[in-house]
C-alpha positions in Angstrom: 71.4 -42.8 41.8 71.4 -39.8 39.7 72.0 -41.1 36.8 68.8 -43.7 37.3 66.7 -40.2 37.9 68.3 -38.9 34.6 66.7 -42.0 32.7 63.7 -42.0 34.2 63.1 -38.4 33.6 64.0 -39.3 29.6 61.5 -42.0 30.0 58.7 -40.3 31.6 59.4 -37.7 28.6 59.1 -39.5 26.1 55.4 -40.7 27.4 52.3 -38.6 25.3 51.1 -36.5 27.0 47.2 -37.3 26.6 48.4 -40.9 28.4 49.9 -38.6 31.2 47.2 -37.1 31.2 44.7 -40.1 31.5 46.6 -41.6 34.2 46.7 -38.6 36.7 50.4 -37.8 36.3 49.8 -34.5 34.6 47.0 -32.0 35.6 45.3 -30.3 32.4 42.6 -26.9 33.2 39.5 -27.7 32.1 38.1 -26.1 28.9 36.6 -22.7 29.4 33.1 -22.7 27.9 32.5 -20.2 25.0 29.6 -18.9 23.3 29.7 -18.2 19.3 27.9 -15.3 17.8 26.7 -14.5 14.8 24.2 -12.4 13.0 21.9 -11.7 10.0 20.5 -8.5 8.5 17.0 -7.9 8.1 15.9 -5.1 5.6 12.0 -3.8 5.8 10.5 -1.8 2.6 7.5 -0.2 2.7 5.7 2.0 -0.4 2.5 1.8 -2.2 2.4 0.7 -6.0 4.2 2.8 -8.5 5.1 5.5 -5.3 8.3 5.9 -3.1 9.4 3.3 -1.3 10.7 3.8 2.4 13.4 0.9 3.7 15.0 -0.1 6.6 17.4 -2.1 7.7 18.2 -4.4 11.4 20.2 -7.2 13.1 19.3 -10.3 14.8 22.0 -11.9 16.5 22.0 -16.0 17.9 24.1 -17.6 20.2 25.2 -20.6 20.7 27.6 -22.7 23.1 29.6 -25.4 20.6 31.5 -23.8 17.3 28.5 -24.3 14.9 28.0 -20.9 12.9 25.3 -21.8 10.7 23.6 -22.8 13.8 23.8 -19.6 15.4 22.9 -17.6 12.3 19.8 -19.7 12.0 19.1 -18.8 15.5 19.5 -15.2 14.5 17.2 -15.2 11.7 14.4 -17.0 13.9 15.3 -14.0 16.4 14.2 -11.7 13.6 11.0 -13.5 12.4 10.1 -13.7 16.1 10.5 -10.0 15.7 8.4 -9.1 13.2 5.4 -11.8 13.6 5.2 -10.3 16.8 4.9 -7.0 15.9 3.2 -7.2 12.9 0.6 -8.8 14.5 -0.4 -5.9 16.7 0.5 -3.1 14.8 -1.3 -0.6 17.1 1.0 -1.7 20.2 4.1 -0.6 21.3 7.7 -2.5 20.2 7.3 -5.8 21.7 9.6 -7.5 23.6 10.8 -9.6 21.1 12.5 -6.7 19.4 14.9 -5.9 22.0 18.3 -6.7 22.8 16.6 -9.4 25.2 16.0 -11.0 22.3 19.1 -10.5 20.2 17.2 -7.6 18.3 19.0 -4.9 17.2 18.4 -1.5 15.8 14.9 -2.2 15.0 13.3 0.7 13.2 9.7 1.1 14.8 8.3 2.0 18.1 5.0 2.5 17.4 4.2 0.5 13.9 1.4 1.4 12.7 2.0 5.6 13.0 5.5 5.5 12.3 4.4 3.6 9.1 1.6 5.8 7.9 3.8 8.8 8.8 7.0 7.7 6.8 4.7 6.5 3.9 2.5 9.8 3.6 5.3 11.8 3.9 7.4 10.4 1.7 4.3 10.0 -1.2 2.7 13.7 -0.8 0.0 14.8 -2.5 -1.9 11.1 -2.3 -4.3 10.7 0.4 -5.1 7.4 0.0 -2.1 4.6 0.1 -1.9 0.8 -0.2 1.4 0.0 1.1 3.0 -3.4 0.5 5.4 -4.1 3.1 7.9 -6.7 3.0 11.6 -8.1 4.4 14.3 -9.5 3.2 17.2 -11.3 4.5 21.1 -10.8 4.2 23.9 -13.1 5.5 25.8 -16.0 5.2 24.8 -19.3 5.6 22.2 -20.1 7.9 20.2 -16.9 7.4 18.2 -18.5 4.9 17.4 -21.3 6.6 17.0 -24.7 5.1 14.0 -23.7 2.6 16.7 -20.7 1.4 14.0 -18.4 2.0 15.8 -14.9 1.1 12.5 -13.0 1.7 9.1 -13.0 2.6 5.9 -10.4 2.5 4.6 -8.8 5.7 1.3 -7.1 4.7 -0.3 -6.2 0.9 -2.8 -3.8 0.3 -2.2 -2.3 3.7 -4.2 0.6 3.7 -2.8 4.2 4.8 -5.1 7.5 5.0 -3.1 10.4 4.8 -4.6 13.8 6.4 -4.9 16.2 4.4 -3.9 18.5 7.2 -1.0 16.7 8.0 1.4 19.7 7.2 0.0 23.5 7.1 2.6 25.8 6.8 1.2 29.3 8.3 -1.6 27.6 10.0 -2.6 28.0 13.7 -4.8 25.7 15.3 -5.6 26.9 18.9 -7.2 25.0 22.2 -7.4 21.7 23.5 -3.8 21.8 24.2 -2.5 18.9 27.0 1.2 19.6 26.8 3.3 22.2 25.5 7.6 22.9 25.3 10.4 25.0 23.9 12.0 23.0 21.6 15.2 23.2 18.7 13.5 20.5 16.6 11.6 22.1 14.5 8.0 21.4 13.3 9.3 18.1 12.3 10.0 17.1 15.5 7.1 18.8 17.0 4.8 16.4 14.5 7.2 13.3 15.2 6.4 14.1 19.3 2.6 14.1 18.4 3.1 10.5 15.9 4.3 9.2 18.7 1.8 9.6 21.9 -1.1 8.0 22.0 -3.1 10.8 23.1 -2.1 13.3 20.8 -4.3 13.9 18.0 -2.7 17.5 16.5 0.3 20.0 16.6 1.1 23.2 16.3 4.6 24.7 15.9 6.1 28.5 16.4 8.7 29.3 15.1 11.5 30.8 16.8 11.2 34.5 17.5 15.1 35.1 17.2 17.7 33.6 14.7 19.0 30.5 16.6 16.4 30.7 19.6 13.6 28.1 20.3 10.3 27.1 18.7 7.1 26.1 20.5 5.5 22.7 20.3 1.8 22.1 21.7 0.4 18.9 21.7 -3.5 18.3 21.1 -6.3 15.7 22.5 -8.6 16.9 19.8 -8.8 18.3 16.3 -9.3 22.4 16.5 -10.8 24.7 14.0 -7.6 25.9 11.5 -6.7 29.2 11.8 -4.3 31.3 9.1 -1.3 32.9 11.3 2.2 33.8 10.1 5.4 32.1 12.3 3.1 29.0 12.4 2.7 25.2 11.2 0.1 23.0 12.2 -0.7 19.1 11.5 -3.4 16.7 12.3 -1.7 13.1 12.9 -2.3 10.5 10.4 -5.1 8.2 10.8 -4.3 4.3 9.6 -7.1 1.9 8.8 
């Protein structure tokens, strides 16, 4: 008896497995599903002719469920020009949605478009009050990221024009009244201006400086434009205005 087991254990080895398989004899787990990532780089540069140019750089991720990577990087890139047609085509709105992680967004560079542009661009081109900025992106990645028309870049806006305020930046200028909001703060009159760039309702700044080595500044934030006033320990800005 035994030694009948013994051969029909040799036989029953000897079987495939996949036809042990297909006839119930042996049970296999099912396959755990699995999603496949991958990503492309987005780079944005801003600057007017013959100026500085200002650039920055994002990710857009895709995802997808079967082992196709050029698949999932052309998912990502469509992630990213969701992005930007979105936002480019209301510049005076907040980020949109589809520039968030919900979207497989990542990093991206601008919460309020419009002043954040006009604000990087002035400051980084001082001493021209008038700017046309050409702004366009281009794309980095493996396959995929291109798409099928290998489309390695593209322009966003030309001749978008940028008025700088003359009064953006006044060292040793006061400008008091009409203040809405006001804080200590270790950021400096940079970040006083950047507070002010990014509020809506804020329309100029003024910054103390510290009355002690390593103390705190003073930041107030303005619904209006006051008269300029020359005062030592001060600096002063009108936001940028972008037409």
């Amino acid at each position: 008896m035994s030694y009948n087991t013994s051969l029909a254990v040799r036989a029953f080895r000897r079987v495939p497995l996949v036809a042990l398989i297909a006839a119930g004899l042996v049970y296999a787990p099912a396959a755990q599903a699995r999603d496949y990532t991958r990503s492309c780089t987005a780079t944005i540069s801003f600057g007017p002719s013959g100026g500085t140019y200002v650039r920055h750089s994002f990710t857009g991720r895709g995802t997808v469920s079967t082992y196709r990577p050029n698949t999932a990087r052309e998912k990502a890139r469509r992630n990213i020009d969701e992005c930007l047609n979105a936002n480019f085509a209301n510049p005076n709105g907040l980020r949109p949605n589809a520039c968030t992680t919900s979207n497989q967004v990542y990093n991206y560079p601008f919460r309020r478009l419009h002043q954040e542009l006009a604000l990087q661009a002035c400051n980084a081109n001082r001493g021209r009050p008038n700017l046309r900025l050409g702004i366009s992106v281009t794309y980095d990645g493996d396959k995929g990221c291109t798409l099928d028309n290998n489309s390695w870049g593209r322009t966003l806006l030309s001749n978008y024009q940028v008025n700088c305020a003359t009064q953006n930046y006044e060292p040793g200028t006061n400008r008091p009244g009409m203040d809405y909001h006001d804080y200590d703060t270790r950021g400096g009159w940079q970040g006083c201006q950047a507070r002010c760039e990014s509020e809506a309702r804020c329309e100029a700044w003024v910054y103390k400086n510290p009355t002690t080595p390593g103390g705190l500044g003073h930041c107030w934030l303005k619904d209006g434009v006051p008269t300029a006033q020359p005062q030592r320990n001060f600096t002063s800005g009108v936001k940028i205005q972008l037409h």
